[in-house]
C-alpha positions, 0 to 999 in steps of 0.5 A: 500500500505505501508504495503504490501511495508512493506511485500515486504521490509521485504521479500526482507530483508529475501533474503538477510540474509544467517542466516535465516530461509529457511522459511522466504525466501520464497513469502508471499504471501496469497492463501485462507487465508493461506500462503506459510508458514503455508502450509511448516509448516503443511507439516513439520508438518505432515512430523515429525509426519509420522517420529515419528510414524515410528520411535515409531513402530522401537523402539517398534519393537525393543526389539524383535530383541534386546532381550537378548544378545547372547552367544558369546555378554556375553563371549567377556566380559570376553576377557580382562581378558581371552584371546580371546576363553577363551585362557588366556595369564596368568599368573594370569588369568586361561585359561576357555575354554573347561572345563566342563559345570557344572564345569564353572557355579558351579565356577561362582555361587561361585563367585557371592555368595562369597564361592570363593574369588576374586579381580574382579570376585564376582563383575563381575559374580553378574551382570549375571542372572543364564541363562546368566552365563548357555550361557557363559558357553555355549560359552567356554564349546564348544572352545577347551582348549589350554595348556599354553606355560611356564617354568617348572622344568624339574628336577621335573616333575617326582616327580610330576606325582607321587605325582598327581596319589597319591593325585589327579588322582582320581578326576583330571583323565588322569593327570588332563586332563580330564573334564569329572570329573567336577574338572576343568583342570589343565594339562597346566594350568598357574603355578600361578594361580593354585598356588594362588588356592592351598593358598586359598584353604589352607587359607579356601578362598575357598570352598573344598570337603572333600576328597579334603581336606584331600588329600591336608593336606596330601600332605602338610604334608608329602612333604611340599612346595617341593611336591606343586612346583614339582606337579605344574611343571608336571601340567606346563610340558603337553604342 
C-alpha cells in the first residue's frame, strides 16, 4: 500500500510540474507487465525509426535530383562581378555575354592555368571542372551582348576606325563586332578594361598570337599612346 501511495504521490507530483516530461504525466499504471510508458516509448520508438528510414531513402534519393548544378546555378556566380546576363556595369569588369563559345572557355582555361593574369579570376575559374566552365559558357554564349553606355572622344573616333581596319579588322571583323572570329568583342566594350588588356598584353601578362603581336608593336610604334586612346574611343563610340 505505501508504495503504490508512493506511485500515486509521485504521479500526482508529475501533474503538477509544467517542466516535465509529457511522459511522466501520464497513469502508471501496469497492463501485462508493461506500462503506459514503455508502450509511448516503443511507439516513439518505432515512430523515429519509420522517420529515419524515410528520411535515409530522401537523402539517398537525393543526389539524383541534386546532381550537378545547372547552367544558369554556375553563371549567377559570376553576377557580382558581371552584371546580371553577363551585362557588366564596368568599368573594370568586361561585359561576357554573347561572345563566342570557344572564345569564353579558351579565356577561362587561361585563367585557371595562369597564361592570363588576374586579381580574382585564376582563383575563381580553378574551382570549375572543364564541363562546368563548357555550361557557363553555355549560359552567356546564348544572352545577347549589350554595348556599354560611356564617354568617348568624339574628336577621335575617326582616327580610330582607321587605325582598327589597319591593325585589327582582320581578326576583330565588322569593327570588332563580330564573334564569329573567336577574338572576343570589343565594339562597346568598357574603355578600361580593354585598356588594362592592351598593358598586359604589352607587359607579356598575357598570352598573344603572333600576328597579334606584331600588329600591336606596330601600332605602338608608329602612333604611340595617341593611336591606343583614339582606337579605344571608336571601340567606346558603337553604342
Amino acid at each position: 500500500i505505501a508504495r503504490h501511495s508512493g506511485f500515486r504521490a509521485q504521479r500526482i507530483a508529475a501533474a503538477d510540474d509544467e517542466t516535465a516530461p509529457v511522459c511522466s504525466k501520464l497513469p502508471f499504471r501496469a497492463e501485462g507487465g508493461n506500462t503506459v510508458q514503455n508502450k509511448l516509448t516503443k511507439a516513439l520508438l518505432t515512430a523515429g525509426l519509420a522517420f529515419g528510414v524515410a528520411s535515409a531513402t530522401t537523402a539517398a534519393d537525393a543526389p539524383a535530383l541534386q546532381m550537378g548544378a545547372s547552367a544558369s546555378m554556375l553563371a549567377n556566380t559570376c553576377a557580382g562581378c558581371h552584371g546580371t546576363d553577363g551585362v557588366s556595369q564596368g568599368p573594370a569588369a568586361p561585359t561576357i555575354s554573347g561572345f563566342s563559345k570557344d572564345y569564353f572557355v579558351e579565356t577561362m582555361k587561361g585563367f585557371a592555368e595562369g597564361t592570363i593574369d588576374s586579381t580574382v579570376m585564376g582563383r575563381m575559374a580553378q574551382g570549375y571542372t572543364d564541363e562546368e566552365i563548357g555550361l557557363i559558357a553555355d549560359f552567356y554564349v546564348a544572352k545577347p551582348y549589350v554595348k556599354a553606355k560611356q564617354s568617348f572622344d568624339e574628336a577621335q573616333v575617326d582616327t580610330g576606325a582607321k587605325l582598327h581596319d589597319k591593325y585589327c579588322e582582320k581578326c576583330h571583323a565588322d569593327g570588332g563586332t563580330s564573334r564569329d572570329d573567336d577574338s572576343g568583342l570589343l565594339a562597346g566594350q568598357w574603355t578600361p578594361y580593354l585598356n588594362w588588356t592592351l598593358q598586359d598584353y604589352q607587359a607579356g601578362n598575357r598570352e598573344i598570337t603572333k600576328k597579334m603581336k606584331k600588329k600591336l608593336s606596330k601600332l605602338v610604334e608608329k602612333e604611340g599612346d595617341a593611336g591606343i586612346a583614339a582606337l579605344l574611343s571608336y571601340y567606346a563610340s558603337q553604342q
